[in-house]
C-alpha positions as CSV (number, residue, x, y, z in Angstrom):
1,X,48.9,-25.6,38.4
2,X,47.6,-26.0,41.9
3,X,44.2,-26.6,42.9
4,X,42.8,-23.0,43.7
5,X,44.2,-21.6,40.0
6,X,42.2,-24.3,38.3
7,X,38.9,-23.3,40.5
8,X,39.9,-19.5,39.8
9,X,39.7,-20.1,36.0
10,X,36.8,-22.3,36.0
11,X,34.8,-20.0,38.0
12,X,35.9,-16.9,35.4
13,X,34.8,-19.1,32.5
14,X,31.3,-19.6,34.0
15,X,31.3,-16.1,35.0
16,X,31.6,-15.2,31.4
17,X,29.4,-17.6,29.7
18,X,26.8,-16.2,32.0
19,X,27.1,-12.8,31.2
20,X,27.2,-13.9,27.8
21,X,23.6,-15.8,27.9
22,X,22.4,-12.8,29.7
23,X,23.2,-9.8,27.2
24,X,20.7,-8.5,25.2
25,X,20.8,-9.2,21.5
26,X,23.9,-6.9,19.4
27,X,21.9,-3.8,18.2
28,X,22.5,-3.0,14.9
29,X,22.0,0.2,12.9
30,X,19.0,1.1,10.1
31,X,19.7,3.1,6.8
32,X,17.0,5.1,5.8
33,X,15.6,7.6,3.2
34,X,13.1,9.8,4.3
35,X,11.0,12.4,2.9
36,X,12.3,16.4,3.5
37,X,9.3,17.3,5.0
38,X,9.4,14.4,7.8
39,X,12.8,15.6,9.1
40,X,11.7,17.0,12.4
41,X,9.8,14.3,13.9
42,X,11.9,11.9,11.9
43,X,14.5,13.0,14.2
44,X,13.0,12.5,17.6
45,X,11.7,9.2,16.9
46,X,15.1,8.4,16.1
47,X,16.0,9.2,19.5
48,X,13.1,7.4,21.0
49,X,13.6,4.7,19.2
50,X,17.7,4.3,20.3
51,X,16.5,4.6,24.0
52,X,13.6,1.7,23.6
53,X,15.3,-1.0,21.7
54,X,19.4,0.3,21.5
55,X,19.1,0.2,17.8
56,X,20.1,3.0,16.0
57,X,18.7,5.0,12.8
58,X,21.0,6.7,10.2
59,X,19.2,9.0,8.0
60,X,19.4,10.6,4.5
61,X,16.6,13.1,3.9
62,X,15.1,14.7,0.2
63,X,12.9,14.4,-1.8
64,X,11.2,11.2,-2.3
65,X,11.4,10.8,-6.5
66,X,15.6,11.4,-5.8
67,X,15.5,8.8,-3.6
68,X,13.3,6.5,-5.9
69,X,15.8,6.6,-8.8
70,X,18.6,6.4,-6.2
71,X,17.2,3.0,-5.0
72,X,16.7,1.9,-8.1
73,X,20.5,2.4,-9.0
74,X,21.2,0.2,-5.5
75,X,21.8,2.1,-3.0
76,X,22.2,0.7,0.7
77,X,19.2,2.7,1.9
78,X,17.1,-0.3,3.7
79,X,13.9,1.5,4.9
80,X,12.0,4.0,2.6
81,X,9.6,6.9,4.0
82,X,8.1,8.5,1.3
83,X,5.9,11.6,0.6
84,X,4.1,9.8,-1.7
85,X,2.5,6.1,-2.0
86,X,2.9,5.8,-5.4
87,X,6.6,5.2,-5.4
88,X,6.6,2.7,-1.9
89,X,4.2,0.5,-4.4
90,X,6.8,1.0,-7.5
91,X,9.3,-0.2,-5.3
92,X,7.5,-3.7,-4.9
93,X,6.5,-3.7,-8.4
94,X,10.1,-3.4,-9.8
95,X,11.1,-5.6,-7.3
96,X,13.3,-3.3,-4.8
97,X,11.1,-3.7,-1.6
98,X,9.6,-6.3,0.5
99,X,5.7,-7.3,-0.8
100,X,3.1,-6.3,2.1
101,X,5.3,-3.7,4.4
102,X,4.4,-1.2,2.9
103,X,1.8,0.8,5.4
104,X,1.0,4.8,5.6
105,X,2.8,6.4,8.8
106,X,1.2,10.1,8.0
107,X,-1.0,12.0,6.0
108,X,1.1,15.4,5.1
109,X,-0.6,19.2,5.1
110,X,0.1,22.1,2.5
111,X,0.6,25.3,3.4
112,X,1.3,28.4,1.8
113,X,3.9,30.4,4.1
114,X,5.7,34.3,4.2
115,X,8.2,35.0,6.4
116,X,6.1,38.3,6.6
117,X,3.5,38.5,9.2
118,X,1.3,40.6,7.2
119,X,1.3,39.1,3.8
120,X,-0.9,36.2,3.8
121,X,-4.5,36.0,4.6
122,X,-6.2,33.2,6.1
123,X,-7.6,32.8,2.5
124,X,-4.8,32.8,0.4
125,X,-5.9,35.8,-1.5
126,X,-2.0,36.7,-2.1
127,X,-1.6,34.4,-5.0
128,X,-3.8,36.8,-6.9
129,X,-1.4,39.8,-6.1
130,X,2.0,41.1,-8.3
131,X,4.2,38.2,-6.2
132,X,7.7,39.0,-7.8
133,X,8.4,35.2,-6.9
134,X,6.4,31.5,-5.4
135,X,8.6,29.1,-3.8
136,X,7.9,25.7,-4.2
137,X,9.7,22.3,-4.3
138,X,10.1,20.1,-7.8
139,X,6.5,19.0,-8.4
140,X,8.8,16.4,-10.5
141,X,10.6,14.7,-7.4
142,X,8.4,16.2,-4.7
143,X,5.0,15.0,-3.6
144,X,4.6,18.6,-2.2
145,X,5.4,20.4,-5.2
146,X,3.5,18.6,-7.2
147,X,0.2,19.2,-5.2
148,X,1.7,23.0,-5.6
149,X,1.1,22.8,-8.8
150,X,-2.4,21.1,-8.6
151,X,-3.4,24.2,-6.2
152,X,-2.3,26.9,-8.4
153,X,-4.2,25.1,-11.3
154,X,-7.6,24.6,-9.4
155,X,-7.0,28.6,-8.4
156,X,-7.2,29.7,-11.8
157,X,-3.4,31.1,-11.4
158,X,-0.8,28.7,-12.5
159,X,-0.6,30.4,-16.2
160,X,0.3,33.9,-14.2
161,X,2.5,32.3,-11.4
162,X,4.9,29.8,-13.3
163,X,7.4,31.7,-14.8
164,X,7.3,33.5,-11.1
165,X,8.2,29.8,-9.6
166,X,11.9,29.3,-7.7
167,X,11.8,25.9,-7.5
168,X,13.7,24.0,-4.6
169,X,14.9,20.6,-4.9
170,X,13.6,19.2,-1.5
171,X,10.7,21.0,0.6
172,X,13.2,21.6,2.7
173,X,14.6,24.1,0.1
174,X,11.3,25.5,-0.6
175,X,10.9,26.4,2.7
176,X,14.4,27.8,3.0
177,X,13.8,30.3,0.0
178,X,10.9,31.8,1.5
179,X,12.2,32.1,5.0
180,X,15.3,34.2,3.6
181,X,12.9,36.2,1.7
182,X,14.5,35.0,-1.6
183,X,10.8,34.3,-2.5
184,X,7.8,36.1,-0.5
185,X,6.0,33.4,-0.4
186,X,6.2,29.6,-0.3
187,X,4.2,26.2,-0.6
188,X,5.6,24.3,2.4
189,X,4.8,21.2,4.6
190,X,2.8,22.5,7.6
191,X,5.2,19.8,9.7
192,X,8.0,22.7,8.5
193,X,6.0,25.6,10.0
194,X,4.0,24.3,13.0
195,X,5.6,26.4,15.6
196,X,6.3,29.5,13.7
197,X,5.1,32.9,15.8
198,X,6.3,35.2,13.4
199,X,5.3,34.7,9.7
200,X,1.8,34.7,8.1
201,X,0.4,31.1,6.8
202,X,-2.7,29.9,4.9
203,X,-3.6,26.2,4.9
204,X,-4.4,25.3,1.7
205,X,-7.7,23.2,2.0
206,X,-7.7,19.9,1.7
207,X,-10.0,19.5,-1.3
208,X,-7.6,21.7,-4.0
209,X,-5.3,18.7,-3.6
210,X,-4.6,15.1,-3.9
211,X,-4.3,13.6,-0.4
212,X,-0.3,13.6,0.4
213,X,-0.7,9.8,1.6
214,X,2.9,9.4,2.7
215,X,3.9,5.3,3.2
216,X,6.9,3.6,4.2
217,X,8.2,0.3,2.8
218,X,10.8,-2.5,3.8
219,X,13.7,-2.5,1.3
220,X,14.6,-5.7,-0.1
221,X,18.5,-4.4,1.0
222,X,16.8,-4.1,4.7
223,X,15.3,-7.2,4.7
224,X,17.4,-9.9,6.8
225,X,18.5,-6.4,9.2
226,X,16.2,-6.6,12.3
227,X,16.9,-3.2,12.7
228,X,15.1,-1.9,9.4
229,X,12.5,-4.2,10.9
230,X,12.0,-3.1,14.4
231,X,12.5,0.8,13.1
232,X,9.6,0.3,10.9
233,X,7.2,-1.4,13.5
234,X,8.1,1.5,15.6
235,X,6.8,4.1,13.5
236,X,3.0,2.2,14.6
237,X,3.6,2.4,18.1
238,X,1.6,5.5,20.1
239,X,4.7,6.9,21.1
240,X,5.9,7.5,17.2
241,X,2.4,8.3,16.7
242,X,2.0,10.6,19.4
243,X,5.5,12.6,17.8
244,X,4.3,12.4,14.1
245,X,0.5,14.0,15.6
246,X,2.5,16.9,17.0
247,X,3.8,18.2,13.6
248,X,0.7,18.2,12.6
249,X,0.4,15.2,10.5
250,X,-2.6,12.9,10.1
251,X,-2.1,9.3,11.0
252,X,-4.6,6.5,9.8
C-alpha cells in the first residue's frame, strides 16, 4: 500500500468520526392515544413538533375510557391525552403510568350543534322541542358524553330525550351523526365546530357541567423513549399552547 492510499484512508476515517460526533441525536418516534375531540390541533402540533426536535408522533384517537381499558390490557401506546383526569390518575394508581407527569394540557367546551343554521338558539331552547333524535358520544367511555348527560339532567329533559339519544362511540362520531343530519342535533366538542359558518351552535354554559379537565400522562411503556418525553414537554411550550388556544380550549 503506498504512502498516499494510507493517508487517503486515514483522512476518510477522521472524516467520518467527525461527522459522526457531530450528528444530532437518532430521533425516534412517540405512540400516543389521544382523546377524539383533540384531533385537530393534535395534528398540527404533531407537525410542529417533527419540525423542532425531528421526532415524530404516531397517533391513535377515541375515546378516552376505550383507551383506558386498552392500556390496561398492554398496549404499546406510550403517552396518554385524555378527556378526562380521572383516568390519567387511574393510570398511576394501577400502576400503568409514570407518578408525577401527569399535568392538564386543556380545558375542553360543550356545545350543542345542528347542521341547520336555523335550529338552535343561542339559548338552547331546542332541547325542549319534538327532536326526532340527540346525538351524543357514550357518556360510558366519553368525557363529553357524559357531561351530555349531566346537561340534559340539570335541564329538566333527560327523561324525555333518552330514548331519542344516537349514541356515537367517540365525539368524533357524535359530531359526524349530526353533521349528516342522521340526528338534528348534537352535543359536540367546540374544538370540532370552531370554524363552522354554516350550522347553528349553543354553548352550553359552563356551570350545567363538570369541568372537562383533560390531562395527559407518561406511560410506564413510554418511559425510557425520549420521544414520549420530549412530545409531552412540548405540549407546555407557547407554541403548542398557542395551537390548543385556537380550537378554543382553555389552558391552565
Amino acid at each position: 500500500m503506498t504512502q498516499f492510499s494510507t493517508l487517503l484512508r486515514a483522512g476518510a476515517s477522521v472524516a467520518a468520526l467527525m461527522l459522526a460526533c457531530a450528528a444530532p441525536a437518532a430521533a425516534e418516534e412517540v405512540i400516543a392515544a389521544v382523546a377524539a375531540n383533540f384531533t385537530e390541533p393534535a395534528r398540527e402540533i404533531a407537525t410542529l413538533f417533527t419540525e423542532k426536535t425531528g421526532h415524530t408522533v404516531t397517533y391513535a384517537f377515541g375515546p378516552s375510557g376505550q383507551f383506558y381499558t386498552q392500556i390496561s390490557q398492554g398496549a404499546p401506546f406510550e403517552v396518554f391525552l385524555s378527556a378526562d383526569a380521572s383516568r390519567p390518575k387511574k393510570a398511576i394508581e394501577e400502576g400503568f403510568a409514570v407518578e408525577g407527569t401527569e399535568f392538564t394540557y386543556a380545558l375542553g367546551k360543550l356545545v350543542l350543534w345542528s347542521a341547520d343554521p336555523a335550529l338552535v338558539d343561542a339559548e338552547g331552547a331546542v332541547l325542549k322541542t319534538d327532536l326526532a333524535h340527540v346525538a351524543i358520544a357514550d357518556p360510558k367511555s366519553a368525557p363529553y358524553g357524559a357531561a351530555a348527560m349531566e346537561v340534559m339532567e340539570k335541564l329538566g329533559v333527560r327523561t324525555t330525550l333518552e330514548p331519542k339519544l344516537v349514541t356515537g362511540k367517540s365525539i368524533t362520531q357524535a359530531y359526524e351523526f349530526a353533521a349528516t343530519g342522521n340526528a338534528p342535533v348534537g352535543f359536540v366538542a367546540y374544538s370540532q365546530v370552531i370554524n363552522d359558518t354554516k350550522g347553528s351552535s349553543w354553548m352550553v354554559p359552563a356551570d350545567l357541567y363538570k369541568p372537562i379537565k383533560q390531562d395527559a400522562v407518561l406511560l410506564k411503556t413510554g418511559a425510557e423513549d425520549p420521544a414520549a418525553k420530549a412530545y409531552l414537554d412540548f405540549l407546555k411550550t407557547p407554541e403548542a399552547i398557542a395551537i390548543i388556544q385556537k380550537y378554543g380550549y382553555v389552558t391552565e
